[in-house]
LUMTOR-616089 format. One record per residue: residue number from 1; residue in three letters; x, y, z of N, C-alpha, C in turn. Coordinates in steps of 0.001 Angstrom, whole numbers, always signed. Example, Ala and Ser with C-alpha at 12.3 -4.5 7.8 and 13.67 -1.06 7.14 Angstrom:
{atom 1; Ala; {+13190; -5690; +7800}; {+12300; -4500; +7800}; {+13200; -3300; +7800}}
{atom 2; Ser; {+12850; -2250; +7080}; {+13670; -1060; +7140}; {+12900; +30; +7870}}
END
This chain:
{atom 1; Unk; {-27186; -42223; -15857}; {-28167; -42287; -16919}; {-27588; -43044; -18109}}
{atom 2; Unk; {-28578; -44005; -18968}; {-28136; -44754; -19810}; {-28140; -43791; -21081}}
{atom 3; Unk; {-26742; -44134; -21799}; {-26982; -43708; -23268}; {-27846; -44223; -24333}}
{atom 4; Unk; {-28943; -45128; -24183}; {-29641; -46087; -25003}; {-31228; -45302; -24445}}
{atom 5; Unk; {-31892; -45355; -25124}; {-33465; -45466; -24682}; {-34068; -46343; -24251}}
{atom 6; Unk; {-34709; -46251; -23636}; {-35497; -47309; -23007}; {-36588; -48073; -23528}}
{atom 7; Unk; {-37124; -48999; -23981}; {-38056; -49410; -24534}; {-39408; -49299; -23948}}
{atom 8; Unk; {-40356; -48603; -24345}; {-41921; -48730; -23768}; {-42357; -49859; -24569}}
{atom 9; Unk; {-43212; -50440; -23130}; {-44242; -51958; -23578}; {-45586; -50766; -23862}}
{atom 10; Unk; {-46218; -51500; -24886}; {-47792; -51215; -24847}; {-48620; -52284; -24278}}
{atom 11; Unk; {-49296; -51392; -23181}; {-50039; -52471; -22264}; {-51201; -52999; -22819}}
{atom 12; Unk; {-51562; -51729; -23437}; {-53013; -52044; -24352}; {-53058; -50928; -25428}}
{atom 13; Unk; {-53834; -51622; -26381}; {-54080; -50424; -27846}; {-54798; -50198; -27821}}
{atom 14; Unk; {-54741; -48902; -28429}; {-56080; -48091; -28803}; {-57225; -48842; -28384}}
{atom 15; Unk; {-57353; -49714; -29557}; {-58810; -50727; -29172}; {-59291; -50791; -28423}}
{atom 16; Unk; {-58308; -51643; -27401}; {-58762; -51806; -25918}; {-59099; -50660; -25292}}
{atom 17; Unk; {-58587; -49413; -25349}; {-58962; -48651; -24626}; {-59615; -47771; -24790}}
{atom 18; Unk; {-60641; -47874; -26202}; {-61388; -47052; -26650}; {-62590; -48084; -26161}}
{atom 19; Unk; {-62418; -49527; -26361}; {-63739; -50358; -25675}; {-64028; -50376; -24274}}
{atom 20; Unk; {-62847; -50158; -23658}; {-62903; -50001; -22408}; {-63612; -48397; -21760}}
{atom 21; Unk; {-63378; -47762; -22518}; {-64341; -46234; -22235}; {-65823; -46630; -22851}}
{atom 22; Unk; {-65752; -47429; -23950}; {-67506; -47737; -24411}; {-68030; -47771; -23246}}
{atom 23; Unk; {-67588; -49537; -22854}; {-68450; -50384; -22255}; {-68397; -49556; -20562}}
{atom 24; Unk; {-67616; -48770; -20113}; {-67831; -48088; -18927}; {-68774; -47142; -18940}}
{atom 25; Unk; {-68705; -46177; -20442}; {-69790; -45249; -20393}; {-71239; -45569; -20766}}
{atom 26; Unk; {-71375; -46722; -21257}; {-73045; -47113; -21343}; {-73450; -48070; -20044}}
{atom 27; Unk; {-71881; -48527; -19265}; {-72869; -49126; -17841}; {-72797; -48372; -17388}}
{atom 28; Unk; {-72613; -46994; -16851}; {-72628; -45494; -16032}; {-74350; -45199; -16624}}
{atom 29; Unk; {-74375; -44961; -17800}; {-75856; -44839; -18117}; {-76885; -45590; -18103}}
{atom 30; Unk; {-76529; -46939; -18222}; {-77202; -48591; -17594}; {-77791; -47771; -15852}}
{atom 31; Unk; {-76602; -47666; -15553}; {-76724; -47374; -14085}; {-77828; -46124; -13761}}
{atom 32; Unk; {-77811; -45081; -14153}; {-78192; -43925; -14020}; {-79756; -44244; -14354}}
{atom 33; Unk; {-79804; -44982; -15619}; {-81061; -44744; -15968}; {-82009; -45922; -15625}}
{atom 34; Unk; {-81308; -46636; -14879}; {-82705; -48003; -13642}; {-83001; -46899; -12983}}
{atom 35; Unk; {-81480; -46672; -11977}; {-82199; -45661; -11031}; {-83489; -44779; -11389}}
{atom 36; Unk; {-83259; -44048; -12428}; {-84813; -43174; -12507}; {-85499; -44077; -13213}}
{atom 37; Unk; {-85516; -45280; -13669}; {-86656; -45849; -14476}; {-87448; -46757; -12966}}
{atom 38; Unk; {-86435; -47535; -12159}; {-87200; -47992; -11126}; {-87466; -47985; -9632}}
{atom 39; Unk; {-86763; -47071; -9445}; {-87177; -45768; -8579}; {-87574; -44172; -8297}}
{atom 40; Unk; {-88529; -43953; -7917}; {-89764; -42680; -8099}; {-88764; -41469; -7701}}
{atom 41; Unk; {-87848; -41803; -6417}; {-87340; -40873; -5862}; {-86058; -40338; -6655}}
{atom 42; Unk; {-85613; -41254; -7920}; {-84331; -40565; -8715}; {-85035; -40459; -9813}}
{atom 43; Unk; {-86302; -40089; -10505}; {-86824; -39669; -11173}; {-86155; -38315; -12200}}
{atom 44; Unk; {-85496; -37543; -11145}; {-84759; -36518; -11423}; {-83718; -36576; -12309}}
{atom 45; Unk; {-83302; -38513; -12355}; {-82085; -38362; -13026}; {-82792; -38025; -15063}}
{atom 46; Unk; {-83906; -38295; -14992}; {-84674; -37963; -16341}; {-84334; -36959; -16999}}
{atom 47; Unk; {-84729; -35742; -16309}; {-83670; -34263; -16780}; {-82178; -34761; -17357}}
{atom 48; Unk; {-81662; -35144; -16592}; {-80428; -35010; -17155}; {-79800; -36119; -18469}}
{atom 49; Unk; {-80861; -36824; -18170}; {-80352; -38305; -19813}; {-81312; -37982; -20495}}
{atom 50; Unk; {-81846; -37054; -21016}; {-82795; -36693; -21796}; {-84187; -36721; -21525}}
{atom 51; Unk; {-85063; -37103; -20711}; {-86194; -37190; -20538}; {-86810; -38449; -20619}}
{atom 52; Unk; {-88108; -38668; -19539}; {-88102; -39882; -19586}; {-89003; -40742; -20902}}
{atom 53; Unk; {-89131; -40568; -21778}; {-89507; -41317; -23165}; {-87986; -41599; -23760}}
{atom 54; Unk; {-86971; -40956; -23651}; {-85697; -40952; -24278}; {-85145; -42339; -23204}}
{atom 55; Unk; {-85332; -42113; -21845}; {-84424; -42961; -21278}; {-85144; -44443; -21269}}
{atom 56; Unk; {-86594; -44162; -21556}; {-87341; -45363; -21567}; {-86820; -46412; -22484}}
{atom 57; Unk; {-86810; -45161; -24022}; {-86459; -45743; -25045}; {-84702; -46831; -25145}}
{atom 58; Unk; {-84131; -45757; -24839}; {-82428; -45994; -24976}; {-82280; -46876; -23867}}
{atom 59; Unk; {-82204; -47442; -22731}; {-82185; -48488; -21933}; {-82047; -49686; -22623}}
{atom 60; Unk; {-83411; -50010; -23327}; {-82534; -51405; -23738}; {-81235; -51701; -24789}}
{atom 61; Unk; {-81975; -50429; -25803}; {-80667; -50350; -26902}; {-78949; -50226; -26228}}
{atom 62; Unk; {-78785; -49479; -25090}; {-78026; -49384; -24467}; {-77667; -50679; -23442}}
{atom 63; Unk; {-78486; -50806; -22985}; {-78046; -53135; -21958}; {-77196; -53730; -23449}}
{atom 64; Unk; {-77975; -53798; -24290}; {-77482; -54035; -26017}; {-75846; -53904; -26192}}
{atom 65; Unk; {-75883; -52814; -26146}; {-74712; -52163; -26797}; {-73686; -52469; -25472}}
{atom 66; Unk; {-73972; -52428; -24479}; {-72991; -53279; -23145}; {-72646; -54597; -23177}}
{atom 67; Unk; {-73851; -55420; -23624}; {-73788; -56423; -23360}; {-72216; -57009; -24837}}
{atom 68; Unk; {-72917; -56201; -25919}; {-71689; -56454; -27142}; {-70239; -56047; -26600}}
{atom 69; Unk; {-69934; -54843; -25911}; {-68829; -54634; -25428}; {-68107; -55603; -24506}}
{atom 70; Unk; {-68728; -56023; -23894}; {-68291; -57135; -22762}; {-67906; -58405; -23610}}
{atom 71; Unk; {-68690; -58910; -24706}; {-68709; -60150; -25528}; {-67888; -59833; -26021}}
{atom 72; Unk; {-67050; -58492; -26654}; {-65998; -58357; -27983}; {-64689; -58165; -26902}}
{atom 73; Unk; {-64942; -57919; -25266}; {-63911; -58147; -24544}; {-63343; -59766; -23789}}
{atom 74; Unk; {-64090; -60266; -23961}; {-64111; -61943; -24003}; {-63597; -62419; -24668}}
{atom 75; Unk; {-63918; -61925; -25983}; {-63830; -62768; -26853}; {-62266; -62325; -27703}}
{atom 76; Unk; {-61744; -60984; -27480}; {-60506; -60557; -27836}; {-59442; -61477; -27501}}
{atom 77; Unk; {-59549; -62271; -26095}; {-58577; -62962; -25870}; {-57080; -63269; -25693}}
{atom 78; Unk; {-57384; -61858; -24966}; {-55819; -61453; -24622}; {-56439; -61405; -22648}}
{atom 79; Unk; {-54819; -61937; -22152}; {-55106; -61847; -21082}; {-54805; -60546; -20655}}
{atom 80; Unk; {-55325; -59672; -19802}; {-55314; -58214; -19661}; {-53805; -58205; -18244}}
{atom 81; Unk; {-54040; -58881; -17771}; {-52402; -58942; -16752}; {-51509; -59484; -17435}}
{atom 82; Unk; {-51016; -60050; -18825}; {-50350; -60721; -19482}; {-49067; -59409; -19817}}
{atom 83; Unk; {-47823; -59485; -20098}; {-47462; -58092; -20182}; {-46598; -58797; -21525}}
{atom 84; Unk; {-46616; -60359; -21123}; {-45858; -60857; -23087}; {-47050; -61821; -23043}}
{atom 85; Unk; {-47199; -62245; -24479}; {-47726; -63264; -24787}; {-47379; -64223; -25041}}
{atom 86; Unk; {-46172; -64231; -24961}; {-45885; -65972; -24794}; {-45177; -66434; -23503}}
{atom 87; Unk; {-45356; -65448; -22288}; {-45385; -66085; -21368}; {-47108; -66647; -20392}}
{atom 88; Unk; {-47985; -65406; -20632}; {-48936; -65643; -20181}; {-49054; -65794; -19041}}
{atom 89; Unk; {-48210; -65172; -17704}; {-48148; -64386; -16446}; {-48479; -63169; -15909}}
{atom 90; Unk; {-48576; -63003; -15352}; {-48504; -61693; -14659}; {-47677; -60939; -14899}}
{atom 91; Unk; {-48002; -59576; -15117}; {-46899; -58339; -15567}; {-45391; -58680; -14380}}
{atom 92; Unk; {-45611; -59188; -13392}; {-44593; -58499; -12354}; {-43967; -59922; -12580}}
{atom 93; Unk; {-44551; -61018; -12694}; {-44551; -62288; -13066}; {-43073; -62466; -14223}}
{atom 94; Unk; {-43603; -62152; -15408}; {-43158; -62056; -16487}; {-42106; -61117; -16425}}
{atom 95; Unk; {-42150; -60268; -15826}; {-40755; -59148; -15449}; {-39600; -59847; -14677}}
{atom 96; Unk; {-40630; -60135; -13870}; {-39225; -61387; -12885}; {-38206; -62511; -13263}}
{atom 97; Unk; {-38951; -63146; -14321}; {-38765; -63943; -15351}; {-37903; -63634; -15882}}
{atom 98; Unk; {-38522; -62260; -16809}; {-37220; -61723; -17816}; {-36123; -61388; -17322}}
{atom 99; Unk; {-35741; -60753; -15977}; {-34464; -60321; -15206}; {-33845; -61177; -14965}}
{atom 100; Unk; {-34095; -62924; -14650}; {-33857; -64078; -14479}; {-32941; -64122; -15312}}
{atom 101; Unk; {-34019; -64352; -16691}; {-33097; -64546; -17736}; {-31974; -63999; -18569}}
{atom 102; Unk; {-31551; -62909; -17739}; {-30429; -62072; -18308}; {-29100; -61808; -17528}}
END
């Protein structure tokens, strides 16, 4: 065992991973609520997203609010397999690299 600590990389911040729970939990409800809006037989899912005037309503506001999550993940511009930024490789990529170089 080393007497030094080890350094943790941050793969992603907060940010990212608070947008990344957004934009998953309003396409889960994207999802849920076609199903009962355009099919008769998951109708049922109505009960459970509030009823269907609520899900009628919130559908588009919600495509909305996905569609912004996806655009502010575009547009962040970080490559998400990148593990440095100034190599701009692949995590395992950029690891290989660095062991190279030492």
């Amino acid at each position: 065992m080393s007497t030094h600590e080890e350094a943790q990389i941050e793969r992603y911040s907060l940010f990212d991973r608070l947008l990344h729970w957004f934009v998953t939990l309003t396409f889960v409800y994207l999802l849920l609520s076609g199903l009962a809006i355009g099919y008769p037989r998951m109708a049922w899912l109505f009960d459970i997203l509030g009823g269907g005037q609520t899900v009628r309503s919130m559908h588009p506001w919600m495509g909305a609010a996905f569609t912004l999550g996806i655009v502010v993940i575009c547009s962040h511009g970080q490559d998400p397999c990148a593990s440095s930024p100034s190599t701009g490789n692949g995590g395992a990529t950029s690891a290989a690299m660095r062991a190279k170089d030492m």
